[in-house]
N, C-alpha and C positions, 0 to 999 in steps of 0.2 A: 211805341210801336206794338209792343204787347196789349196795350187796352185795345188801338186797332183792328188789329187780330180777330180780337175773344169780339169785338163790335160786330161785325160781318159774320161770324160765327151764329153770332145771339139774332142778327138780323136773318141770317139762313134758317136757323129753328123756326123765328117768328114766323120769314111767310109758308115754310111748311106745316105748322100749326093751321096757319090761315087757307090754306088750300085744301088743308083736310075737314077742317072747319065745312066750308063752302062748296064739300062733296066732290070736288076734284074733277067737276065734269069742264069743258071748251076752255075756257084758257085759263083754266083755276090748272089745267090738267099741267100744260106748261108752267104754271110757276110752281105744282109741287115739285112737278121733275127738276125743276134747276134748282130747287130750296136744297132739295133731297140729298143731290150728289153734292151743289156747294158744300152743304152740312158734312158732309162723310170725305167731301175731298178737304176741309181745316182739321174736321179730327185728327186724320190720315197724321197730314205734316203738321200739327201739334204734337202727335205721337213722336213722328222723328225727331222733332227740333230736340222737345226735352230729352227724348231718350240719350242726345249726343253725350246731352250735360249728370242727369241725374237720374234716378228712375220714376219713373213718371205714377204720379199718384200714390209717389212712395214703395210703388207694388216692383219686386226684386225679380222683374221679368228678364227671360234672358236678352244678352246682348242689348242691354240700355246700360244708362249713367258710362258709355261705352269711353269717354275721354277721361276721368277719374281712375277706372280699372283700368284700363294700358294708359296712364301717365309713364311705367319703364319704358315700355316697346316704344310711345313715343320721346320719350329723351332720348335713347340710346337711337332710332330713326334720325333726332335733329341733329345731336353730337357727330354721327356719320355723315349727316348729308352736308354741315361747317368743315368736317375734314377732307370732303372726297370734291368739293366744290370751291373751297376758299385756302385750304389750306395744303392744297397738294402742289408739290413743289416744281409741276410740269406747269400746268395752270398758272402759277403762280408766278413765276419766271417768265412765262410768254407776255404774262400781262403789261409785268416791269420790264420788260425790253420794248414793247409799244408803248408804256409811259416813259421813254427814256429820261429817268431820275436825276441825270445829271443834266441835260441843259434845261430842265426846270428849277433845280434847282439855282444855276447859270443866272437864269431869267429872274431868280427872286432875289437874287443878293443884290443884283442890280436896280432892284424897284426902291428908290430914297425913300417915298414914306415905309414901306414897308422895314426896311432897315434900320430906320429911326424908331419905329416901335419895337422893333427887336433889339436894338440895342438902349433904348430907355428900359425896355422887361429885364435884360440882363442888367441894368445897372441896379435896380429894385432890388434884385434877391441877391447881387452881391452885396449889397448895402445890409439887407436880413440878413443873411449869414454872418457878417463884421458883424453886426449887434449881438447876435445871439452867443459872440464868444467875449460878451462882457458878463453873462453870468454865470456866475461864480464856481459852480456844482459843474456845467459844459466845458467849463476850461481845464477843471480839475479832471474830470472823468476824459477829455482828452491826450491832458499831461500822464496820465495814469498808462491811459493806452499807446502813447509812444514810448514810454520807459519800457513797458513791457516787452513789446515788440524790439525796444534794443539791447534786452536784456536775456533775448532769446537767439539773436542773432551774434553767431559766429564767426567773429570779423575777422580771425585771420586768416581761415582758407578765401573768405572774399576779398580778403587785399591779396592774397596770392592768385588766384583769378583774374583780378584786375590786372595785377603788374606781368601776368602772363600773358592777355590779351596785348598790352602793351607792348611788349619785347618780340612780337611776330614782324615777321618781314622787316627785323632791322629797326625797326623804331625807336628801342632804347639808343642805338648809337647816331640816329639823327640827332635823339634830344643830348647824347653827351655833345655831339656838335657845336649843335647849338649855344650849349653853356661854354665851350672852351672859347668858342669866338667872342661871345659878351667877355668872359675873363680877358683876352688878348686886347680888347678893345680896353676895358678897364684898365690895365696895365699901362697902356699906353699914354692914357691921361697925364699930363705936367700935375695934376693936384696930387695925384696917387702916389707918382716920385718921388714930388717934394714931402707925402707923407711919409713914404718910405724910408726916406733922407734922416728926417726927424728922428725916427723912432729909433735908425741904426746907430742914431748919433748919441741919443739918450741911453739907450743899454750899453753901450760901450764907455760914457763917462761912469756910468754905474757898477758896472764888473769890471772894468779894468782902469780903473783912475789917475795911476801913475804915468802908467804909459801914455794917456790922452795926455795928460799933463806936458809930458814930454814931447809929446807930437807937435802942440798947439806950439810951443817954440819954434818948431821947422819947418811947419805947413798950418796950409787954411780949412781945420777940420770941416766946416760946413761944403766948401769947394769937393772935398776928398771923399764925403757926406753925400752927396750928390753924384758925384762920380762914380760910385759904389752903387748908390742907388739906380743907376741910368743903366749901369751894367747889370745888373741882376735882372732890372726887367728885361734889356735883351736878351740875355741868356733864357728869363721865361719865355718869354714869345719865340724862340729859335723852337725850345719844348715843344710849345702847343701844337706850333707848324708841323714838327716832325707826325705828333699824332696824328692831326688833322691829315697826313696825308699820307700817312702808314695804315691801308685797312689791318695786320697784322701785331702794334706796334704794341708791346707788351703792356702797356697801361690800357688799351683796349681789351685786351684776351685777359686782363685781371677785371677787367671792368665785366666782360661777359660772364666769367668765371664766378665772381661775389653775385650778382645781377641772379645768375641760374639757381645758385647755392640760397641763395634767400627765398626765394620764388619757393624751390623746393621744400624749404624749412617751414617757412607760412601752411605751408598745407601739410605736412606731414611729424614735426616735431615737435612733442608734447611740450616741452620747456619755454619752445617760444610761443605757440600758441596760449597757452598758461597767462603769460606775460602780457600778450597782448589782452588777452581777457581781462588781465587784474587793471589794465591801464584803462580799458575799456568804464570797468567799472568803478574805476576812483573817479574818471570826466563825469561819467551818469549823477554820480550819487557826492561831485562837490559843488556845494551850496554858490560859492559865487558863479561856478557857470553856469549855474541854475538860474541864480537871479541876473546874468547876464543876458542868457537867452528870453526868460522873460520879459525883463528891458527893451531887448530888440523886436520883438514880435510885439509890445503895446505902439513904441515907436513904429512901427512898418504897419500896422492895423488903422491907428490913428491918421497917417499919412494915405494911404487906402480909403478911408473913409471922408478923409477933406476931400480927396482928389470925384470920388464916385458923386457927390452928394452937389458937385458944385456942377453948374448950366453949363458951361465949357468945359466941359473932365476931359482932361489929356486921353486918359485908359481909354473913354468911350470913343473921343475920336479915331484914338491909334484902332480901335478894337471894328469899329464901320472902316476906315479905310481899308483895313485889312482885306474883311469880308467883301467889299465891293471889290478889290481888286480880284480877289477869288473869283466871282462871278463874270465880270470881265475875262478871265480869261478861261474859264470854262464857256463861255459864249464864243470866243473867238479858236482855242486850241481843239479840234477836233480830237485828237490823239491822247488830251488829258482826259479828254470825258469819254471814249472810247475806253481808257484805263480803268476811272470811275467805275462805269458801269458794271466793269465785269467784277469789279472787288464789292460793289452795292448787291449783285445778282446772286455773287457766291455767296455772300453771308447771308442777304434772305436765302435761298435756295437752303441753307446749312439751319437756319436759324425756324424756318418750316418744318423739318423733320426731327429738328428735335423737340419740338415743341406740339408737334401733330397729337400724340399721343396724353398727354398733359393736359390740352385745350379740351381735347375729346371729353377725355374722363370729366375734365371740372363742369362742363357743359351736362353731362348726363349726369353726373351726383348734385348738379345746381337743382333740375327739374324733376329730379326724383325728390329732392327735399322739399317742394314745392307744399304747401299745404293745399288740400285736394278742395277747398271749399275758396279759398283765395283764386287755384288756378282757372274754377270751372267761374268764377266771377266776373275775374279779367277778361278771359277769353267769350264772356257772354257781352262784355262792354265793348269787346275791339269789333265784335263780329255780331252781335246779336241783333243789330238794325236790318242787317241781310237776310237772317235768317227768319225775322219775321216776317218779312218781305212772300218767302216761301210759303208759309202760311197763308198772307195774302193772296198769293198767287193761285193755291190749291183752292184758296175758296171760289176766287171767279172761275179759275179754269175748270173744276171741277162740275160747277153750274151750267158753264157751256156744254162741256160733256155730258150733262143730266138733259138740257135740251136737245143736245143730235141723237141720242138713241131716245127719248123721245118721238123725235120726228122719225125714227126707223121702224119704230112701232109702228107709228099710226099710217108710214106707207105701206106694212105688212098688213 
């Protein structure tokens, strides 16, 4: 486009050459006038074009090579006009409530190929991942980083935390409930009897011998064995019942009473917190739970990786139905994707301004680091076909203009 150009140019000198040649009289007159100003209208926008890019003929006139000297004023222009355009968080929220993000996305969990590519892609990288934790330096620099991290972490105000969240609203004594019934039930079992029976029968031939001795003469110690036994479990379960139905019953208010006392201790009592540290750090640092957890996490990896790797993986299927059920009922629940949306709107919305400022800057210190021979390159490839254009344009238009005042002359 540039040889173009300078062609039409060299062709404008020529026939002004040539008209002044052949004395410029009857129609040499008109083609010097249109050589003339063609001529002086490429110069013109040859001046402009280069001047955008460089200084033209080298020569450091003002206001030329005008794109290289304001490279700042123009990054810090583009960095503003990404912020105040794309990244303002009015704009930007009207957009995503007219793309309403949730039953789009409704409508793609629903698309089966599309599904089937997304959960083959998902099966890929968890497959990379499972591999990547075969060597040897990753495992370790992993093993390294969870030691750490539990060697930093203070478990007994966090077990006291827990078992306080726990004890709200009554909870601890649903769960004594809970276990006093399983006890009641267990008691009641004939095998637990008959064990019971046994054992009372064995300590009593052991610590007191004579007198069994003597018994076994006048009665049927296993009958007696049992009858013992059958009564103690009543008399347990008469217990349980009473608590069970005593909110007051003094094994409950000792229960809440130890239950508070420890809570409180975990978070506040050097001795036990101590303790728990040291127990902490004997689990970390003993070799066979070491090599136990290892054990489990090759088994659980291995198994993970038959299942991902095989044409019918359980994971991938459980992992598409899943996803398609989602989508289904983001298509059909109005109420969930009205939900959606506003928890998708508030994080963009939050996630635009903080990021506004961040985007800015990297955007103007990208283009200010621009090298000025690179940028005025690019920017002559993306746009320089146009702007020669202008060039061409100035040569004919300008020839036209050289024949109308021409002809203005010659009607004066």
């Amino acid at each position: 486009m540039k040889w173009l150009a300078a062609a039409l140019l060299l062709a404008a000198l020529a026939g002004l050459a040539l008209a002044h040649a052949m004395g410029g009289a009857g129609g040499w007159g008109w083609l010097r006038a249109f050589c003339e100003a063609s001529a002086v209208g490429a110069v013109a926008d040859w001046f402009a074009v280069v001047a955008l890019f460089r200084h033209p003929l080298g020569l450091k006139i003002p206001h030329t090579a005008i794109i290289p000297q304001g490279k700042a004023r123009i990054a810090d222009g583009l960095a503003e006009f990404v912020r105040d355009h794309f990244l303002d968080p009015a704009t930007l929220l009207a957009r995503l409530t007219v793309f309403d993000p949730a039953r789009r996305l409704g409508e793609w969990l629903t698309d089966p190929p599309r599904m089937q590519s997304l959960v083959a892609q998902a099966q890929g990288w968890a497959l990379g991942v499972l591999e990547s934790f075969d060597d040897a330096r990753l495992k370790q620099a992993v093993l390294d980083l969870v030691i750490a991290q539990l060697r930093r972490w203070d478990a007994a105000p966090t077990a006291g935390d827990v078992l306080g969240l726990l004890t709200q609203n009554g909870r601890h004594h649903q769960l004594l409930d809970a276990g006093l019934y399983k006890l009641s039930e267990f008691l009641m079992e004939d095998e637990v009897k008959a064990r019971v029976s046994q054992l009372l029968l064995k300590h009593a031939r052991k610590e007191w011998p004579k007198i069994i001795a003597t018994l076994e003469l006048v009665t049927n110690l296993p009958d007696l064995s049992d009858s013992l036994a059958d009564r103690l479990s009543t008399s347990m379960l008469a217990e349980l019942r009473e608590v069970l139905a005593q909110p007051d019953h003094p094994v409950r208010l000792r229960y809440e009473d130890w239950l508070k006392t420890f809570v409180a201790r975990l978070r506040s009592d050097p001795e036990l917190i101590a303790s728990v540290r040291d127990m902490k750090e004997r689990a970390i640092d003993d070799p066979a739970l070491q090599a136990y957890v290892s054990s489990l996490w090759a088994d659980v990896r291995q198994l993970l990786r038959k299942n991902l790797a095989a044409d019918n993986s359980t994971l991938a299927r459980y992992a598409q139905g899943a996803l398609q059920a989602l989508g289904q009922r983001l298509a059909s629940d109005t109420s969930l994707r009205d939900a959606l949306n506003e928890h998708l709107l508030a994080a963009a919305g939050e996630l635009a301004v903080n990021l506004r400022a961040g985007i800015t800057s990297h955007i103007a210190q990208t283009v200010k680091a621009w090298d000025d021979e690179q940028l005025v390159r690019t920017l002559e490839l993306q746009v320089g076909r146009d702007l020669q254009f202008i060039r061409i344009n100035g040569t004919v238009v300008g020839g036209l203009i050289g024949l109308a005042l021409h002809a203005l002359a010659l009607l004066r």
